[in-house]
C-alpha positions in Angstrom: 1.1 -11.9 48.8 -2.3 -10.6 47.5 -4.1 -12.4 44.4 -3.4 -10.6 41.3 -5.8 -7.8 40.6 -5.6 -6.9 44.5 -3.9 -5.3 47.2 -3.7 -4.9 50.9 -3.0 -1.3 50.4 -5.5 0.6 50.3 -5.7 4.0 47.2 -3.9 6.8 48.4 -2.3 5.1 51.4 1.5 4.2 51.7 0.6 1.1 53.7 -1.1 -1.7 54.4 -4.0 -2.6 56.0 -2.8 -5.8 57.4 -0.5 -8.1 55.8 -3.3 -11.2 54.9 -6.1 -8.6 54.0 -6.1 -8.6 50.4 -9.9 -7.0 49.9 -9.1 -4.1 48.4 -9.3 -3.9 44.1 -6.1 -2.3 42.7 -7.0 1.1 41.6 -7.7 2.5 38.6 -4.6 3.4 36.9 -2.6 1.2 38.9 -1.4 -2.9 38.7 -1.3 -5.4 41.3 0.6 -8.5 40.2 3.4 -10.2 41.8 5.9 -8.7 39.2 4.7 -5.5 39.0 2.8 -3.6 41.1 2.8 0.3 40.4 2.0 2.8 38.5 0.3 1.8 34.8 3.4 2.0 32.2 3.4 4.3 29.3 1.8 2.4 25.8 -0.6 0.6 28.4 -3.8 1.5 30.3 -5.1 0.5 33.7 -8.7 -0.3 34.7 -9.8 -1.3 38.4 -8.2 -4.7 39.1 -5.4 -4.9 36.2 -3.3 -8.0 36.9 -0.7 -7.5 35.0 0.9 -4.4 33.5 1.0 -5.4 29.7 -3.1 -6.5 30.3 -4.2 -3.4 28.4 -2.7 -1.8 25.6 -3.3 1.7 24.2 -5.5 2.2 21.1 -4.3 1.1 17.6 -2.8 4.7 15.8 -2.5 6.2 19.4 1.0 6.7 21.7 0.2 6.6 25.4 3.7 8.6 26.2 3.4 8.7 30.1 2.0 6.4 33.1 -1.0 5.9 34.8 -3.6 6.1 31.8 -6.9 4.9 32.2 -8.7 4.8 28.8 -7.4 2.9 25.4 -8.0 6.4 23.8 -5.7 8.3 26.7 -3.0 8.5 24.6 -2.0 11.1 21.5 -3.1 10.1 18.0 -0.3 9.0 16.1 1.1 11.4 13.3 3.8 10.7 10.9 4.3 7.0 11.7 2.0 4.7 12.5 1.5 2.9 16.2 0.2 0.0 17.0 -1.6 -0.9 20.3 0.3 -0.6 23.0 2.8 2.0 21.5 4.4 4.3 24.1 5.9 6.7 21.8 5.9 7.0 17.9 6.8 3.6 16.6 7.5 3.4 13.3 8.0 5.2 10.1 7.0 3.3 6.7 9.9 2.1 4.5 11.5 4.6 1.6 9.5 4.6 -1.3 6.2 4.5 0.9 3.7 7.0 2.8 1.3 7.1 5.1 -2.6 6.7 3.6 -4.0 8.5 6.8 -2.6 11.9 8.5 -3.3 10.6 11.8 -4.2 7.1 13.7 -2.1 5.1 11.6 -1.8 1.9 12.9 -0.2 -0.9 11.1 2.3 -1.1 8.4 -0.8 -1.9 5.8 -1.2 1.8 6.4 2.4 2.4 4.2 1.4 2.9 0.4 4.0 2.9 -1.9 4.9 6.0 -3.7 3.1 6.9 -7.5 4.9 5.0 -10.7 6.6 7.6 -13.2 7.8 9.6 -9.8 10.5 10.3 -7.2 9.0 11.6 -4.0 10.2 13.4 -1.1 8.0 12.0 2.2 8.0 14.2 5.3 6.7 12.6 8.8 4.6 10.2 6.7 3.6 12.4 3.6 4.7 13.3 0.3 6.2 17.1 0.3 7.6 17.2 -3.1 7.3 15.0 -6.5 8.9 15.1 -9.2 9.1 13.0 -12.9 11.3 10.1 -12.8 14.8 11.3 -14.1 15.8 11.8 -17.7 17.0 8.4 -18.6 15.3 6.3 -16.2 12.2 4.4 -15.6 10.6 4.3 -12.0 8.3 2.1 -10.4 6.1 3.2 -7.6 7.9 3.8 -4.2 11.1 4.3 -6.2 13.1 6.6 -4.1 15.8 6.8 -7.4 15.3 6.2 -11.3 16.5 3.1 -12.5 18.7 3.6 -15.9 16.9 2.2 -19.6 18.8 -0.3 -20.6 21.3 0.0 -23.4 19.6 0.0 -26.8 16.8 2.2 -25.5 16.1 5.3 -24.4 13.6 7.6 -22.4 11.2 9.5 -24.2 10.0 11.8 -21.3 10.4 15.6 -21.4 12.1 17.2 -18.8 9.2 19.5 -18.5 6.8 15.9 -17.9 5.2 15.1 -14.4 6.1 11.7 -14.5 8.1 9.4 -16.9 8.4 5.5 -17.5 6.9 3.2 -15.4 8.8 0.0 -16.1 11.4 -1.2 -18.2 8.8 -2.1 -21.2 8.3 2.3 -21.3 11.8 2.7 -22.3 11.7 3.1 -26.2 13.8 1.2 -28.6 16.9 3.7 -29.7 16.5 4.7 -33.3 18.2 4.3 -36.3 21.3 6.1 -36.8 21.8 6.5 -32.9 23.7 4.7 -30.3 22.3 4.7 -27.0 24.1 3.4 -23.8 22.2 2.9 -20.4 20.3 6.0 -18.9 19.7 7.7 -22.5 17.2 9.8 -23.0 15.4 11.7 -26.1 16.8 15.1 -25.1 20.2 14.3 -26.0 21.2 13.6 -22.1 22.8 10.2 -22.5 22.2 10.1 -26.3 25.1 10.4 -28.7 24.8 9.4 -32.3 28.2 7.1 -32.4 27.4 4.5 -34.8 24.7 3.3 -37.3 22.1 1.2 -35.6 19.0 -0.7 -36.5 16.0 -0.5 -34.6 18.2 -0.6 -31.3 
């Protein structure tokens, strides 16, 4: 059995030398280890004398898909999730609520960002497509992915024709005088329904 890092066969042969000569360095994209020996696996690359075959791992924000790299780099730059090193195919997508801060090479979760306060938004491999307000009645805070309903005794003052609408609870307006307003009311009448007399809420 040959030290790691070597081989008794020698590149582009299908056998041995002899049994005890261990002289020749594994090959570039190849390892030479008691577990392993073969060609480099996909998310990892290979260098002349690799011992093992996790020793090298692709390039944070890249996806080495097949075998036998030989470069951190050799790999595709990862788009619409984010890879870390040693990622043989698209890892990861961020949470709902979040995006990507980067179209490409994202590596990490620290690359997620949560979505804008005020908004509901529709993310598409790792970016927003579509935005819209928070809904009539509701407050968001960022990455909400759906309004939260204002709390009874206060309503949302947002127009539907707004780009964004509350923020947190604190946005939700006291309900007026004269008006009743259960949970998810808003100042368009959605929600609103003068039922009773009430003071300041």
């Amino acid at each position: 059995m040959c030290p790691r890092g070597f081989t008794n066969v020698p590149a582009g042969s299908l056998t041995s030398i002899t049994a005890n000569d261990c002289s020749q360095v594994c090959a570039v994209n190849q390892v030479c280890s008691p577990e392993y020996s073969g060609d480099c696996l996909a998310g990892r690359y290979c260098l002349d004398g690799t011992e093992s075959q996790y020793q090298y791992a692709s390039a944070p924000g890249y996806e080495i898909t097949s075998t036998g790299a030989t470069s951190p780099s050799a790999g595709t730059p990862c788009t619409g999730t984010y890879c870390p090193p040693g990622s043989p195919t698209k890892s990861a997508s961020c949470p709902a609520g979040y995006r990507l801060d980067v179209t490409s090479k994202a590596h990490s979760q620290s690359n997620c960002v949560p979505n804008d306060a005020g908004t509901i938004s529709t993310v598409t491999n790792g970016q927003v497509t579509s935005q819209a307000a928070c809904p009539l009645g509701s407050y968001c805070p960022e990455a909400s992915t759906t309004g939260i309903p204002c709390e009874p005794g206060t309503y949302s003052a947002k127009a539907a024709s707004d780009s964004s609408g509350p923020k947190t609870k604190s946005e939700c307006t006291a309900c007026p005088s004269g008006s009743f307003c259960p949970a998810g009311s808003s100042s368009d009448g959605t929600g609103s329904v003068a039922l009773q007399t009430c003071s300041g809420g």
